[in-house]
VOMILO-927118 format. One record per residue (C-alpha): x, y, z. Coordinates in pm, whole numbers, plus 32768, in hexadecimal, padded with zeros to 4 digits. Layout:
// residues N
XYZ ...
This chain:
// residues 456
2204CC0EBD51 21F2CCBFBEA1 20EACDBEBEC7 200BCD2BBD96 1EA8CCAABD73 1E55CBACBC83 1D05CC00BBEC 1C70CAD3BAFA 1DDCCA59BACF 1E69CBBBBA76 1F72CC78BB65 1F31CDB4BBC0 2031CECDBC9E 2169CF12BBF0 2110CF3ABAA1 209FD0ABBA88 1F1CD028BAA6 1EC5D12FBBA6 1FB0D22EBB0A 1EDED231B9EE 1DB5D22ABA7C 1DF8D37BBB58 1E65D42BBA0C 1D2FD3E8B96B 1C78D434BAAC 1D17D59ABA99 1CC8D5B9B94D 1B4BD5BFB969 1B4BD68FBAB5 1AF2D570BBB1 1B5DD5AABD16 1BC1D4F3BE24 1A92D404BEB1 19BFD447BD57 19CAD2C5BC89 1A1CD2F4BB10 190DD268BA71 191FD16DB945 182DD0DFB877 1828CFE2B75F 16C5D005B685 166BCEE9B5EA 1710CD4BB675 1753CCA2B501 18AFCBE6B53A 1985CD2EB4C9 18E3CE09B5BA 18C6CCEDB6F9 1A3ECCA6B696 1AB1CE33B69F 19DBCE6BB7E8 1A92CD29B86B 1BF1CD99B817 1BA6CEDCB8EB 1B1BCE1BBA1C 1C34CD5DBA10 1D49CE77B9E1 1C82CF60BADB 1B8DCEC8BB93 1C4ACE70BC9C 1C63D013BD04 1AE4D02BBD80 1B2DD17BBE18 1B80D211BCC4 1AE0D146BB9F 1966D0CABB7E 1969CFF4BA3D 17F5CF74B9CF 175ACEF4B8A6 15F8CF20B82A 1515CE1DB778 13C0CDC5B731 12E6CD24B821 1234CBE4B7BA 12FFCB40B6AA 1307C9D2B756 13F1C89EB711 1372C78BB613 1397C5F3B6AC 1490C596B5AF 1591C6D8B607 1549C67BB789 15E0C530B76C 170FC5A9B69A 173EC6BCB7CA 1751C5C0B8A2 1836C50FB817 190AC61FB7E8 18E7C663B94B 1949C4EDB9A0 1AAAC50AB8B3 1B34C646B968 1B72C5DBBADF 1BADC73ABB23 1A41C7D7BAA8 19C8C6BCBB5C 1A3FC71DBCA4 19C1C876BC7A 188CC814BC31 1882C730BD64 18EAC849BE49 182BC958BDB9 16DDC839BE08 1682C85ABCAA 16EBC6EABC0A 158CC652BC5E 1495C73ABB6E 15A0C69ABA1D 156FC509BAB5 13F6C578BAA6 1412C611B991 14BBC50CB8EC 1398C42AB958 129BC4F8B8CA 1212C550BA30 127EC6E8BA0F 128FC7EFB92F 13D4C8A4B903 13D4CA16B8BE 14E1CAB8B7E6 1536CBE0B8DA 151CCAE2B9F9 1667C9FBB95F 16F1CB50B8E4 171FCBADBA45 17AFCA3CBA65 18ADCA85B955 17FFCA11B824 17A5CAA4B6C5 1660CA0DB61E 1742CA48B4D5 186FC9A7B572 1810C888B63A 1973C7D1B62D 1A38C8F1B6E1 19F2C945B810 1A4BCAB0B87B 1A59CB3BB9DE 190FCB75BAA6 1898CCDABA32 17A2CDE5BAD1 165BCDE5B9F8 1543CEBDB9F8 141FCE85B92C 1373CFE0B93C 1415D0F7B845 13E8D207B90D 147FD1BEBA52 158ED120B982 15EED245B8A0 156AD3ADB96D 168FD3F8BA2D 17C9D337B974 1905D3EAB921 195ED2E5B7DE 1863D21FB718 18B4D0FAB63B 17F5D0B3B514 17FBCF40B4DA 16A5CF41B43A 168CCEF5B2C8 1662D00EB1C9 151ACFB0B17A 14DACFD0B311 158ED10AB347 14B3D24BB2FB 1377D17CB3A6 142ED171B4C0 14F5D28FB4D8 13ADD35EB4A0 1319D2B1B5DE 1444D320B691 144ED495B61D 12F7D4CCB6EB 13AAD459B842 14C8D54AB7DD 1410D69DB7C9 143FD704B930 15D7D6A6B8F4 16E0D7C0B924 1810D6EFB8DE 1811D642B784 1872D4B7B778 1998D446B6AF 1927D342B5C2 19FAD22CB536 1928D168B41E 198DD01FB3D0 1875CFEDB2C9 18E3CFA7B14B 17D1CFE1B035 1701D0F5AF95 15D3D19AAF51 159BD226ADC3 14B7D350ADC9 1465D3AEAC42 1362D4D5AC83 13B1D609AC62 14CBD59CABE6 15B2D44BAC06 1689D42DAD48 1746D36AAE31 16E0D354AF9F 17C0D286B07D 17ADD231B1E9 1836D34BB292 1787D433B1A7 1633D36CB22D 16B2D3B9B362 16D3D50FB35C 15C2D538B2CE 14C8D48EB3AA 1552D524B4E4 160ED67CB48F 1763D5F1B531 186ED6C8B440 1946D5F9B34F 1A62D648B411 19C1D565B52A 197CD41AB44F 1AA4D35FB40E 1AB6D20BB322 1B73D0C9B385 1BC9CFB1B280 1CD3CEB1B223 1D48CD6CB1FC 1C5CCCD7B303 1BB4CB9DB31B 1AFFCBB7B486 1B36CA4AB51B 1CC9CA61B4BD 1CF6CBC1B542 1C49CB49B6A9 1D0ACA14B6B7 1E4FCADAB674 1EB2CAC0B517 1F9DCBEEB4C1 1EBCCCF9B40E 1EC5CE5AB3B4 1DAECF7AB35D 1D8ED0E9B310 1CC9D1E6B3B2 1C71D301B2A1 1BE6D452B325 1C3ED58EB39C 1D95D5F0B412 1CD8D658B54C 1C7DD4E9B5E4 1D3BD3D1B4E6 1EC3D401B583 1E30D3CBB6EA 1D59D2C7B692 1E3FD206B5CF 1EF5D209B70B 1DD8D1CBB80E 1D88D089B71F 1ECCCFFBB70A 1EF8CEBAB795 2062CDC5B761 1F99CCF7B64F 1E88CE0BB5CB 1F56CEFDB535 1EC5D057B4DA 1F47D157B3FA 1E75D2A1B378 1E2BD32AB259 1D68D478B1C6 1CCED3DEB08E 1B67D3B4B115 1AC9D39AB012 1BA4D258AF22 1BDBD1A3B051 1A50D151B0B0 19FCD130AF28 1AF7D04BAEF8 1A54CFA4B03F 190FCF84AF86 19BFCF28AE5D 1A91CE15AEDA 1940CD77AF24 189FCD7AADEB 19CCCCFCAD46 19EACBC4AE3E 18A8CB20ADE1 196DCB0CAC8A 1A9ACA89AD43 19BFC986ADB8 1908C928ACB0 1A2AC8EFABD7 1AE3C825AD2A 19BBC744ACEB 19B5C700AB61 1B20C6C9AB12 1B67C5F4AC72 1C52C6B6AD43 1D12C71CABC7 1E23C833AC3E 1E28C8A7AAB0 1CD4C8F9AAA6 1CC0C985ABCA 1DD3CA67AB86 1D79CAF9AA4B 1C13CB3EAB08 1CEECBFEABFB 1D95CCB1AAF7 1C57CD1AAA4A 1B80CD72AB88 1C78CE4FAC22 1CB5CEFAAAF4 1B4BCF5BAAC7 1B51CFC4AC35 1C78D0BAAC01 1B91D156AAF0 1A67D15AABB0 1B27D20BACD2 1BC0D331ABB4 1A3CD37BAB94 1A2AD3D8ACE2 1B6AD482AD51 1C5DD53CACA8 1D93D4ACAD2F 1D28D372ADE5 1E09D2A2AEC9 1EADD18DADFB 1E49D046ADF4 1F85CFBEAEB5 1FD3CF39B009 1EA5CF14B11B 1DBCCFBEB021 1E18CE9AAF14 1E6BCD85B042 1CD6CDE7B090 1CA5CD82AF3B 1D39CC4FAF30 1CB6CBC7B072 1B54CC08B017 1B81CB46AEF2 1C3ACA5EAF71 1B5BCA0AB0B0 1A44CA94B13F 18DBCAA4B137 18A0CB30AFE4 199BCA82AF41 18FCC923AFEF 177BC997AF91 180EC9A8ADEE 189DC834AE27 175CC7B4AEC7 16A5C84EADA7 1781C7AFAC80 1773C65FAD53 15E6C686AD49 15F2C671AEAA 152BC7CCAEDF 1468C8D6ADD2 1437CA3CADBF 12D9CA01ADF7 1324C999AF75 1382CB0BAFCA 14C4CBB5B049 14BACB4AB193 1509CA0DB209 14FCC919B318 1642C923B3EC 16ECCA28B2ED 1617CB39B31F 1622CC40B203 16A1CC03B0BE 1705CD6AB083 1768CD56AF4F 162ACD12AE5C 15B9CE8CAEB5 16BACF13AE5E 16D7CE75AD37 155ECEE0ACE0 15DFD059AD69 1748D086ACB5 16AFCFEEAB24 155AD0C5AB67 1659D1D3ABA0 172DD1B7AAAE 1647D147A980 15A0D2E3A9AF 15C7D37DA859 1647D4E4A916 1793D431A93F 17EDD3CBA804 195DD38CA799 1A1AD363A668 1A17D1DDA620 1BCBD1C1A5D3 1B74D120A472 1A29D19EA3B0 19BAD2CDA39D 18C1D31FA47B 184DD347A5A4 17F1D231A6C8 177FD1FCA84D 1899D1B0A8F3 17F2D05DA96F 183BCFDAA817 19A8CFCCA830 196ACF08A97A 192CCDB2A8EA 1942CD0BAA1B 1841CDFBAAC3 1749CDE2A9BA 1782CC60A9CA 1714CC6DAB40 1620CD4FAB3B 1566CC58AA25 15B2CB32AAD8 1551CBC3AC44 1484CCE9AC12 13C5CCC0AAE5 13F2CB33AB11 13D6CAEAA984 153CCA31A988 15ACC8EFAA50 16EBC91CAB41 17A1C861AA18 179BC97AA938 188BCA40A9FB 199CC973A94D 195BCA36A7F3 196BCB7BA89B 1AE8CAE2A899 1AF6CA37A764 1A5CCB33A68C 1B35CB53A55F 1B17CCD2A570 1B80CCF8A6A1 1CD0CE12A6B8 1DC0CDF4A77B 1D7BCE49A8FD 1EB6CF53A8D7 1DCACFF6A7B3 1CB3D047A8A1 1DA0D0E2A9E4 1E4FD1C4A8E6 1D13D21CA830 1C83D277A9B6 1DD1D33BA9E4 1E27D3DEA8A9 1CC9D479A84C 1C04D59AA91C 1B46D473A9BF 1AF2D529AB04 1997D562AB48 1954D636ACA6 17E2D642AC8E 17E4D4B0ACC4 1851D514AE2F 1742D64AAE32 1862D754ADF0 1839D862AD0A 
């Protein structure tokens, strides 16, 4: 195409890229000469992916667009993942070359020999996740010190984990005090925190966010889907939401955009990054049951049919008409428990191939997000305060116990009194209703309860 420059394999000139970029520019009062400034928090593979799609869509307009991310300093690379680097390196002739001309192929043969140690924001700014060693991404801007990365930048990514985020975002709120703009902040984070004192609540990311740092809600937007990290990179056709304020979402949506990322918005907050959490703590399930039937499509349906209904209650608890669980909010679903990190850390547990007792964060996956928030939504939802009519005796129960499947995980994970096998008679317990039963009970009754959220 005349007039284009290929970035990383991607065209660039004739496809609105610049267009959108000005817009945005507008938007948040830059002038000519003055770099919008973007950050990405946090380099698991979501957040190194999303900070590589940018530098690829815009990183070719240096006059306009500074895109960084930020990680720790120190976290080096083990022998055995050095070797498999460089053999990834070796089976893509055209990382290879970039490496050569960039003078940086050398430090991976030593490394591969054992004579060097590799640094995870050194082969970051090679293109290369610790948590995704097979796809390489584009070479990327790091800096390892928070403060110079975050002090002046117009948008902020959160790809930290939840557990991560208010630590961090508390450390950044003290290089902020002297700010007069206020950041947009697009969170990419899925889990939760359960606070039970003074009374039992619901705090998400963004609500972390805004919390640590001041930034008004209006300014902290969510973004989830149907997105496994390596496919999206490598071009597999993918779509997302991003949920916030009317003020930011309709120009992001637009300013993210890309011919195989496609981004619509939404204003449901508050379902969309529960059901992010959620999706999580249901996919450990999803694996677990992968594992102990052998691939069986029956059993792994009915699980589906059972977990999402128990979602769709969960998310009646905490909003009074949440978004339905259909298209990208349901295709988010599925993927997670089809593939992904969760859903492979429940197969390795049924196979006996990891235990709960190694931790939630593992080597080359990074966190497994969804044991906290498994811990956070049953300690939740198991407070007395929130009681509920049980559909068939008379009385009264914690809404945990018509989650079967929750309770199942939180014993096998949490309280770690169960084996991964017993998640099979969550399914097969002869009183178990029909999923339908639960999503009308959820709907029908006055389910709603606004203090979860910290509203009166």
């Amino acid at each position: 195409m005349v007039g284009s420059v290929h970035v990383n394999g991607s065209a660039h000139g004739g496809n609105g890229t610049e267009e959108r970029l000005d817009e945005l520019r507008r938007l948040l009062g830059k002038s000519d000469g003055d770099l919008l400034k973007i950050v990405g928090i946090g380099a698991g593979a979501w957040g190194s992916v999303f900070a590589a799609l940018l530098q690829d869509a815009y990183g070719h307009l240096r006059e306009k667009v500074q895109i960084r991310i930020w990680r720790r300093l120190g976290r080096s690379v083990d022998r055995s993942t050095a070797e498999h680097l460089f053999e990834v390196i070796n089976s893509r002739e055209d990382v290879l070359r970039r490496l050569i001309r960039r003078c940086a192929y050398l430090k991976y043969v030593e490394a591969r020999l054992g004579d060097r140690t590799l640094y995870a924001d050194e082969i970051l700014r090679d293109g290369f996740c610790l948590n995704m060693i097979d796809t390489p991404l584009c070479p990327l801007k790091v800096v390892t010190n928070l403060q110079e990365a975050v002090w002046d930048a117009d948008i902020v990514v959160n790809g930290l984990p939840s557990t991560e985020t208010r630590e961090v975002f508390e450390e950044i709120s003290k290089y902020w005090k002297e700010r007069i703009s206020v950041p947009v902040i697009i969170s990419l984070a899925k889990g939760i925190e359960a606070s039970l004192d003074p009374i039992p609540r619901i705090i998400t990311p963004t609500q972390m966010i805004s919390s640590a740092t001041g930034v008004p809600t209006e300014n902290i937007l969510y973004l989830g889907g149907p997105n496994i990290a390596s496919e999206i990179y490598n071009k597999e056709y993918a779509n997302a939401r991003i949920c916030g304020s009317n003020k930011w979402r309709k120009h992001l949506a637009k300013f993210l955009r890309q011919p195989h990322f496609i981004v619509w918005d939404n204003s449901d907050l508050v379902t969309h990054e529960v059901m992010g959490g959620l999706k999580n703590v249901y996919a450990i399930g999803a694996g677990m049951v992968a594992a102990l039937t052998n691939e069986s499509a029956t059993s792994k349906s009915v699980y589906f049919a059972h977990c999402t209904s128990e979602m769709i209650f969960i998310t009646h608890l905490l909003t009074e008409q949440p978004e339905k669980l259909a298209g990208p909010l349901l295709a988010d679903t599925y993927v997670t428990l089809l593939k992904g990190r969760n859903a492979w850390y429940g197969q390795m547990l049924a196979k006996g191939e990891l235990s709960p007792a190694m931790g939630d964060s593992i080597k080359g996956k990074g966190m497994i997000q969804g044991i906290s928030a498994i811990g956070a939504f049953f300690e939740l939802l198991s407070q007395p305060s929130l009681s509920v009519q049980h559909p068939e005796e008379n009385k009264q129960v914690a809404p945990a116990e018509l989650c079967p499947i929750l309770k199942r995980l939180y014993r096998i994970l949490i309280k770690r009194e169960l084996s991964a096998r017993d998640i099979l008679q969550a399914m097969r317990d002869e009183t178990m209703n029909d999923p339908r039963e639960r999503i009308e009970m959820a709907q029908s009754h006055a389910f709603y309860r606004p203090s979860l959220l910290g509203k009166p």
